[in-house]
C-alpha positions as CSV (number, residue, x, y, z in Angstrom):
1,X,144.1,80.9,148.7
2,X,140.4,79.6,149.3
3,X,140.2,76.5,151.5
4,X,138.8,72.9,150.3
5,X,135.3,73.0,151.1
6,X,134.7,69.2,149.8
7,X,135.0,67.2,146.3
8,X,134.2,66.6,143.2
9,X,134.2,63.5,141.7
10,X,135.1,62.5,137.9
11,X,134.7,59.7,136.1
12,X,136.2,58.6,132.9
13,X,136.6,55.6,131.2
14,X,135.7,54.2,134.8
15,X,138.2,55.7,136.6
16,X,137.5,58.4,139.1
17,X,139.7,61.4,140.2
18,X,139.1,63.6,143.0
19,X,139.0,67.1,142.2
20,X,139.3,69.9,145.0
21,X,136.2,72.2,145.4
22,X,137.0,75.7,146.9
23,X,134.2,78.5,148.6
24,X,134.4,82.2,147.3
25,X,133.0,84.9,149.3
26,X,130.5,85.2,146.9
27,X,129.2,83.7,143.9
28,X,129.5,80.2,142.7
29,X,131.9,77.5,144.4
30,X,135.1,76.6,141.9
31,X,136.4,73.1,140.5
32,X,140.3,72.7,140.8
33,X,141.5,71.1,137.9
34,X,145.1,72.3,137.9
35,X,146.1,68.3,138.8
36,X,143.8,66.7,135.9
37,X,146.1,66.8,133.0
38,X,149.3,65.3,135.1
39,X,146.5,62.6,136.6
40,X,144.0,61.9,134.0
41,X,146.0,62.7,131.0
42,X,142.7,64.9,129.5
43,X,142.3,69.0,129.1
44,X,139.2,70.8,129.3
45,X,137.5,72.9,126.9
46,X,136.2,76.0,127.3
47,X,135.8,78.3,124.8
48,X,135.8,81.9,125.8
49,X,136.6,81.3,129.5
50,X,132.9,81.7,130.4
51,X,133.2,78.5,132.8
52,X,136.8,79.2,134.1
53,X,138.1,81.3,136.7
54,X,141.3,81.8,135.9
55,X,142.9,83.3,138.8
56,X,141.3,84.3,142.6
57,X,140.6,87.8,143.3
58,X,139.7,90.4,146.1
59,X,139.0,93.4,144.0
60,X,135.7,93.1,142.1
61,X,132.7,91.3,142.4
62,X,129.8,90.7,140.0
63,X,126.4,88.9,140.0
64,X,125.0,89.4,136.5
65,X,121.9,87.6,137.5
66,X,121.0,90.0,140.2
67,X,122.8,93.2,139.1
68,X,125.0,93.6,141.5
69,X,128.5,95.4,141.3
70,X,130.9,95.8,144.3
71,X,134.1,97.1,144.2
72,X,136.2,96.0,147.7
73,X,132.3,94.9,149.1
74,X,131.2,98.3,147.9
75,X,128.2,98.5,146.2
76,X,128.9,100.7,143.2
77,X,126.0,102.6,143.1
78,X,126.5,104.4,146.7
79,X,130.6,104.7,145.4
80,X,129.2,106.5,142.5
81,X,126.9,108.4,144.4
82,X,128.7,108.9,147.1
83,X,132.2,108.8,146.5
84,X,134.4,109.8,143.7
85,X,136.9,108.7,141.2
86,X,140.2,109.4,143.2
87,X,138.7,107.4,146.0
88,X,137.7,104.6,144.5
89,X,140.6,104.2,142.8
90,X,142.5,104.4,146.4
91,X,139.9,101.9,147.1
92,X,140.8,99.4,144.3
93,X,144.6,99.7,144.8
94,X,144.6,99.4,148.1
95,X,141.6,97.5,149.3
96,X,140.2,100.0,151.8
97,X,138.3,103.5,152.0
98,X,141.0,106.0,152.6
99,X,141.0,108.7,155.6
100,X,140.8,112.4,154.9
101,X,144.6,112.2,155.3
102,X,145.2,109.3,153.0
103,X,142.9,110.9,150.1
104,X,144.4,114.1,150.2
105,X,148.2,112.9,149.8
106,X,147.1,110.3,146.9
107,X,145.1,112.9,145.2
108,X,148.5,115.2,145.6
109,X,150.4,112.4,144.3
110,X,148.1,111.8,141.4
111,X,148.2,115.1,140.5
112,X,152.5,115.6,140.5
113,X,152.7,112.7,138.5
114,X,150.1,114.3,135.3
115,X,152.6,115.8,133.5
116,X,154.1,114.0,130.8
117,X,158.0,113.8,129.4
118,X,158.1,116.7,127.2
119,X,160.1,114.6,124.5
120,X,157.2,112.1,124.3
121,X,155.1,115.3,122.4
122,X,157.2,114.0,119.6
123,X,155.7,110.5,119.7
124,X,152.0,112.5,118.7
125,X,153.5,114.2,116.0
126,X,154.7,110.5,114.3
127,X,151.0,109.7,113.5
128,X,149.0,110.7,111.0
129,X,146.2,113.6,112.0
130,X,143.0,111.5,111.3
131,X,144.7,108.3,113.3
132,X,142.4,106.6,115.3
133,X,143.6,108.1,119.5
134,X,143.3,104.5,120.3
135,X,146.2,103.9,118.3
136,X,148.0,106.5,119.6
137,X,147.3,105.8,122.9
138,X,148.6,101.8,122.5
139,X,151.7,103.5,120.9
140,X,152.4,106.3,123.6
141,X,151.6,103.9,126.4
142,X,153.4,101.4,125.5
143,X,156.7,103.8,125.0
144,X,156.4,105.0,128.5
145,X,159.0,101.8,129.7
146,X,161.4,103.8,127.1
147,X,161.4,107.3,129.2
148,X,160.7,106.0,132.9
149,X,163.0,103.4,133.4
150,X,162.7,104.1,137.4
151,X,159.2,102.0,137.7
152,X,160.1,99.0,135.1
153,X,161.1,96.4,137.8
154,X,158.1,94.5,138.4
155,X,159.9,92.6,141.1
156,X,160.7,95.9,143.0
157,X,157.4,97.0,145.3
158,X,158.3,100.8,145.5
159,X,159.0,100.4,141.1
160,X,155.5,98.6,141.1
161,X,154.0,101.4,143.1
162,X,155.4,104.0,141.3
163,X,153.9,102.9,138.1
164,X,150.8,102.7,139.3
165,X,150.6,106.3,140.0
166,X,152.2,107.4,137.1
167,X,149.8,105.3,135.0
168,X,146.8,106.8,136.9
169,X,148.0,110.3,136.8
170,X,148.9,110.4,133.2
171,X,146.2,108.1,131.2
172,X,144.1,111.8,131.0
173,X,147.2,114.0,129.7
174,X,147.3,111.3,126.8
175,X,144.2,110.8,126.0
176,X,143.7,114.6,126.0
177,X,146.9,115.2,123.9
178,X,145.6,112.4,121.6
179,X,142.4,114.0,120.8
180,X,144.0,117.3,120.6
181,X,146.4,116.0,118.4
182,X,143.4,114.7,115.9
183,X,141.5,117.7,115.7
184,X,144.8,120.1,115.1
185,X,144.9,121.9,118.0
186,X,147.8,122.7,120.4
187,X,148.3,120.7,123.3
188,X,147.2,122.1,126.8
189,X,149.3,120.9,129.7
190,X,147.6,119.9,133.1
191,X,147.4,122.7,135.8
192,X,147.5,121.4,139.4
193,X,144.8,123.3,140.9
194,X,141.9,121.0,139.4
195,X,140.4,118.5,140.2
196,X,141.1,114.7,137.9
197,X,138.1,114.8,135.8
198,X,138.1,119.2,135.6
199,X,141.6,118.7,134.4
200,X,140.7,116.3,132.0
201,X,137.6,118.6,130.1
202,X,139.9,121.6,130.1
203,X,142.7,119.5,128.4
204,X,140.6,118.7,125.6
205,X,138.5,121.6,125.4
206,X,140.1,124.3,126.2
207,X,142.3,126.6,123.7
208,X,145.3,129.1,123.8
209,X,143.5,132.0,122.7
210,X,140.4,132.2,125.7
211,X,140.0,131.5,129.3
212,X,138.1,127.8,130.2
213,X,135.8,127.3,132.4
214,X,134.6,124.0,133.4
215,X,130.9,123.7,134.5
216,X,130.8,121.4,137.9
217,X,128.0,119.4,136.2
218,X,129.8,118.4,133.3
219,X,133.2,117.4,135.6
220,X,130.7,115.3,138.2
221,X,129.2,113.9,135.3
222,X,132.9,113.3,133.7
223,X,133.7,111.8,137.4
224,X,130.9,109.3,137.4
225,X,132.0,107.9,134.1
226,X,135.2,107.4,135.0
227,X,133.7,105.8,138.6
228,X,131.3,103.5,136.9
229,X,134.3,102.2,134.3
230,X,137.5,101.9,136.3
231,X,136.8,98.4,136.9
232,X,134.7,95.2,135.9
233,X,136.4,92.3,136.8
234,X,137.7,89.5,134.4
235,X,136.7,91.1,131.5
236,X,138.6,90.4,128.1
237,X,141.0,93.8,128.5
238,X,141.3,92.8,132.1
239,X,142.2,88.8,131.3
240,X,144.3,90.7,129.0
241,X,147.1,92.8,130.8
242,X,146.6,89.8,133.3
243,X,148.3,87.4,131.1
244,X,150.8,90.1,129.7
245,X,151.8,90.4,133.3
246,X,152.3,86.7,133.6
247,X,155.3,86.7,131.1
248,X,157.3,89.3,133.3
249,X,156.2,92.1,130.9
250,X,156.8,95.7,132.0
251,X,153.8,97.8,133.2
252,X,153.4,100.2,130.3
253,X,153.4,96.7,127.9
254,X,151.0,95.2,129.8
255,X,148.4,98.7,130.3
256,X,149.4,99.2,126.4
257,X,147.6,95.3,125.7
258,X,144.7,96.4,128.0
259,X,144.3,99.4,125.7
260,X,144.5,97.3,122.5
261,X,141.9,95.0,123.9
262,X,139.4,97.3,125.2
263,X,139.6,98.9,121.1
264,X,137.4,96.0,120.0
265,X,134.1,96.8,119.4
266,X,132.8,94.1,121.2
267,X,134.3,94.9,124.4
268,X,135.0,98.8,124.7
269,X,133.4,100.2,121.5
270,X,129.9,99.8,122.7
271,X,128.9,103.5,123.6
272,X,130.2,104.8,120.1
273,X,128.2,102.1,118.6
274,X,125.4,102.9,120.6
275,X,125.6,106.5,119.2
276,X,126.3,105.6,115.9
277,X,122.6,103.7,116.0
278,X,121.3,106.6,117.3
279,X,122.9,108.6,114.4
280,X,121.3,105.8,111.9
281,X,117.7,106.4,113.8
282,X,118.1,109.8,112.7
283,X,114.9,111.3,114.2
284,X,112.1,110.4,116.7
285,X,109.7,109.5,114.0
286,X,111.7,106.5,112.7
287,X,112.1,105.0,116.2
288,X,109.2,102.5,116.1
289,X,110.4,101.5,113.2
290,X,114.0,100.3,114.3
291,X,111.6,99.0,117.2
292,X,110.0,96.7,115.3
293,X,113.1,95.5,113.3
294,X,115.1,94.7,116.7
295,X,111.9,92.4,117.8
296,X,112.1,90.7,114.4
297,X,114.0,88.0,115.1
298,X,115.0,87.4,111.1
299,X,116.3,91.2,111.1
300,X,120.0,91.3,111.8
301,X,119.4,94.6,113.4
302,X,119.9,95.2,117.1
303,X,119.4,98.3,119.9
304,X,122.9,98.9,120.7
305,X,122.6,100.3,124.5
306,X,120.2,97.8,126.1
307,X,120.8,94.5,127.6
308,X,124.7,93.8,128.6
309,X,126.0,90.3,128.7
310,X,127.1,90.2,132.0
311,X,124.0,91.3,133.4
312,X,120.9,89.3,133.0
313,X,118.5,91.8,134.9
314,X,119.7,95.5,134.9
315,X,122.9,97.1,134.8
316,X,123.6,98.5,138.4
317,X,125.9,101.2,136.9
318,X,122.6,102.7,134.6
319,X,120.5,104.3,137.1
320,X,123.3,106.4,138.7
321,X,124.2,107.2,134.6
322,X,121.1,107.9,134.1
323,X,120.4,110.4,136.6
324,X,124.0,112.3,135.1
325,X,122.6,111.9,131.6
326,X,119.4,113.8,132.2
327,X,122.1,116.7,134.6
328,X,123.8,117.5,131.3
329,X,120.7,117.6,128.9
330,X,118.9,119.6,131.4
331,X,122.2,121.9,131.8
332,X,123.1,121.7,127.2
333,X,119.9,121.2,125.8
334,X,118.6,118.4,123.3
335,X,116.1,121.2,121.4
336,X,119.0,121.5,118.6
337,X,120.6,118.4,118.8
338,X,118.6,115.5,116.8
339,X,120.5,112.7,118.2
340,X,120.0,113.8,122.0
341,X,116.4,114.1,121.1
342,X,116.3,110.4,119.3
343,X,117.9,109.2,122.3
344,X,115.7,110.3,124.9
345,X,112.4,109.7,122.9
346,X,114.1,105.7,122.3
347,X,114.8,105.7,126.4
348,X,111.0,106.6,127.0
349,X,109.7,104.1,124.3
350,X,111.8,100.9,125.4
351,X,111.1,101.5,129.2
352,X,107.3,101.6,128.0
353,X,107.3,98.2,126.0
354,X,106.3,94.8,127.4
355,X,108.7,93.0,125.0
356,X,111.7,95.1,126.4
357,X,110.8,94.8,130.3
358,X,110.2,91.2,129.7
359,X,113.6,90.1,128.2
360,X,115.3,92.8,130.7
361,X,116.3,94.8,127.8
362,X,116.9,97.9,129.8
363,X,119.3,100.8,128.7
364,X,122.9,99.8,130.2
365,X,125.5,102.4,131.3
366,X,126.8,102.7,127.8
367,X,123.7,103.7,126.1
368,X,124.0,106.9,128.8
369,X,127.6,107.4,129.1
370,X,127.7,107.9,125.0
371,X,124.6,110.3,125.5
372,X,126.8,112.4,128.0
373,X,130.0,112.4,126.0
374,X,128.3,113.2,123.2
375,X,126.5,116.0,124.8
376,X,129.8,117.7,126.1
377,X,131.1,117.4,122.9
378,X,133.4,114.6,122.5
379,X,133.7,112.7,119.1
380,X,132.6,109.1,118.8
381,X,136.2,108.2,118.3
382,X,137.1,109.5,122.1
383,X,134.5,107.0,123.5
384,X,136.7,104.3,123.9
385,X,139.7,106.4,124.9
386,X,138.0,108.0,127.7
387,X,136.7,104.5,128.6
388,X,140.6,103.1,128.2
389,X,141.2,106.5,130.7
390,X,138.7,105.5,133.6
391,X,139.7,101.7,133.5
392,X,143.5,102.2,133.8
393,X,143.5,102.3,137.6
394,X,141.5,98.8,137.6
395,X,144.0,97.0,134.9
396,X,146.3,98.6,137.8
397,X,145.4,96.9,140.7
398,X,144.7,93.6,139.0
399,X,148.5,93.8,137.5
400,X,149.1,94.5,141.0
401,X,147.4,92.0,142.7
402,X,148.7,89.7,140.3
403,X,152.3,90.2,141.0
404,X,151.7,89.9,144.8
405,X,150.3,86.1,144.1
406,X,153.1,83.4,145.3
407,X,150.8,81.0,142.9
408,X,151.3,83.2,140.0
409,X,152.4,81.2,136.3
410,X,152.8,82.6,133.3
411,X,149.6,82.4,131.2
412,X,149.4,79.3,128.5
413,X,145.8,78.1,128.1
414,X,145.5,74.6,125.7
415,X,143.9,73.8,122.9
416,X,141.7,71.1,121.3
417,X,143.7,70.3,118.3
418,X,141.7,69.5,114.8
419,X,144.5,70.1,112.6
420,X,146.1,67.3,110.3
421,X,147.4,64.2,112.1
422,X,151.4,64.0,111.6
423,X,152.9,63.7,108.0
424,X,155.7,63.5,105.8
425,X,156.8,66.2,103.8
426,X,156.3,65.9,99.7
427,X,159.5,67.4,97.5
428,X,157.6,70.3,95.2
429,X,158.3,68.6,92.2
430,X,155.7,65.3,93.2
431,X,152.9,67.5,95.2
């Protein structure tokens, strides 16, 4: 826990309260208010959390203002760069850079653990074919507490570690089975001599009757999008499995609500929205138009892609997409594919405009990371999945770090009650 750095005073009705002030690392300084209700008799309000922090953490930290993104004091731009997605998820769970030893005996681990039950095939086969893979994956996820029983006990350390890996491991194998599953096409099991993200394209691409190849510039490029998603700090599917975890839930509960979560369209459905705009735009031609509309402040319409609410200046996570996006055009092509060519003609256009540059409206990483997916060939549908996929390790480590915290309570936020004031109840027959 942070120490006292001074005070803050309170006043109401004339009566002051003292209220603890505490220093983070970074960022701004935090108001302890735990003590106000049990002193002052009063709650406060604060809709959407945006003023709250709601636990203390060691894994992420972001400054919107300036565009900064560190995982562990990394910046993420050099881990994306630099590094790749089994690392930084070494990185997240365990709060340092592993050796060459340490990496290769968690990327061994990783990769024992990405098989699946073979009686949980049967869990695919109880949805319907055009079901969202969201839903299956909340479903699937979730029954994992009914086949590994071993790595349930939250209060066990080796049960909590075990879990962990087994989440990491296995969050591609579903993902890919759930896709597979949607499209019709037989299952393909992981093979142990590739690499996390190669595994993961040949799961979902690959097919019985031919031999797969997968390009090294569409796995780094699959690598980086995991990297740049696995975590983003207190973020609403974060908060999420955070206050599953608070209730004693299991693991695979509390990943399952993360999943759920991130399935909102405000939160993890941004990239497939971002596509589907592009979709709308249809060709180059029209892109002015849609320009002109999204300045118009009495047009509902908006550029899905630019801006992110977090970040007030640029997303830090962008450039590094960027520099993927334009890897796998120059390696597929946009010639034949009108949304690809509507994408990068919209890029060139906003960068160009005063009115974008001056209200930092600046492509974010999903406006990219839907171009890439798209590109390789995924469906809209898999957007989210794939982003549910790279998160898991960072719902991991904060479930993780949660559980470690002696302060930890289970989760019960209060309310500002403007309901009917108390009252009798009325027999039917006199109402």
């Amino acid at each position: 826990m942070a120490e006292t750095t001074k005070t803050a005073k309170l006043t109401i009705d004339g009566e002051s309260y003292d209220l603890a002030m505490y220093a983070p690392t970074d960022g701004p300084e935090v108001i302890d208010i735990r003590k106000l209700y049990a002193q002052a008799g009063v709650f406060t309000y604060d809709p959407g959390f945006t003023s709250t922090a709601a636990c203390d953490s060691t894994i992420t930290y972001i400054d919107g203002e300036a565009g900064v993104l560190l995982h562990r004091g990394y910046p993420i731009d050099q881990l994306a760069k630099q590094s790749h997605y089994l690392e930084v998820c070494y990185l997240l769970l365990y709060g340092e850079l592993p050796s060459a030893a340490q990496l290769e005996e968690f990327e061994t681990l990783v990769t024992r653990h990405t098989m699946i039950h073979e009686q949980m095939h049967n869990f695919f086969r109880g949805f319907r074919r055009d079901a969202h893979p969201m839903a299956t994956m909340v479903g699937v996820v979730g029954a994992m507490s009914a086949f590994y029983h071993d790595s349930t006990d939250i209060n066990d350390q080796h049960q909590r570690e075990v879990a962990s890996i087994r989440l990491i491991a296995k969050m591609p194998t579903i993902a890919a089975m759930a896709y597979k599953y949607s499209i019709g096409q037989p299952f393909v099991y992981p093979r142990n001599d590739l690499d996390y993200a190669s595994n993961f394209l040949r799961m979902c691409f690959s097919v019985p009757a031919e031999e797969y190849e997968v390009n090294p510039i569409l796995a780094r490029a699959m690598d980086r999008i995991f990297t740049l998603h696995a975590d983003h700090e207190q973020n609403a599917s974060t908060s999420t499995v955070r206050l599953a975890s608070s209730s004693g839930a299991n693991p695979f509960a509390c990943i399952a609500a993360g999943i759920a979560c991130l399935w909102g369209p405000a939160h993890g459905g941004a990239n497939q929205a971002c596509l589907e705009m592009l979709r709308e735009i249809g060709t180059p031609d029209r892109i002015p138009e849609f320009i002109a509309r999204a300045k118009d402040k009495n047009d509902p319409f908006r550029l899905m892609g630019f801006g992110h609410r977090v970040y007030k200046n640029f997303d830090p996570r962008a450039k590094v997409m960027k520099e993927s996006a334009d890897e796998v055009l120059d390696l597929l092509g946009v010639e034949n594919n009108p949304t690809l060519q509507v994408a990068k003609e919209l890029e060139r256009l906003a960068l160009e405009d005063p009115y974008f540059s001056e209200k930092k409206l600046y492509p974010n990483v999903d406006f990219y990371s839907g171009i890439i997916l798209d590109a390789m060939g995924f469906p809209t549908s898999m957007f989210t999945p794939i982003f549910a996929l790279a998160r898991t390790v960072g719902w991991v480590s904060q479930w993780k770090e949660q559980l470690a915290d002696p302060q930890l309570k289970i989760g019960r936020p209060r309310q500002l009650y403007l309901g009917a004031a108390a009252r009798d109840y009325v027999d039917i027959e006199t109402r």
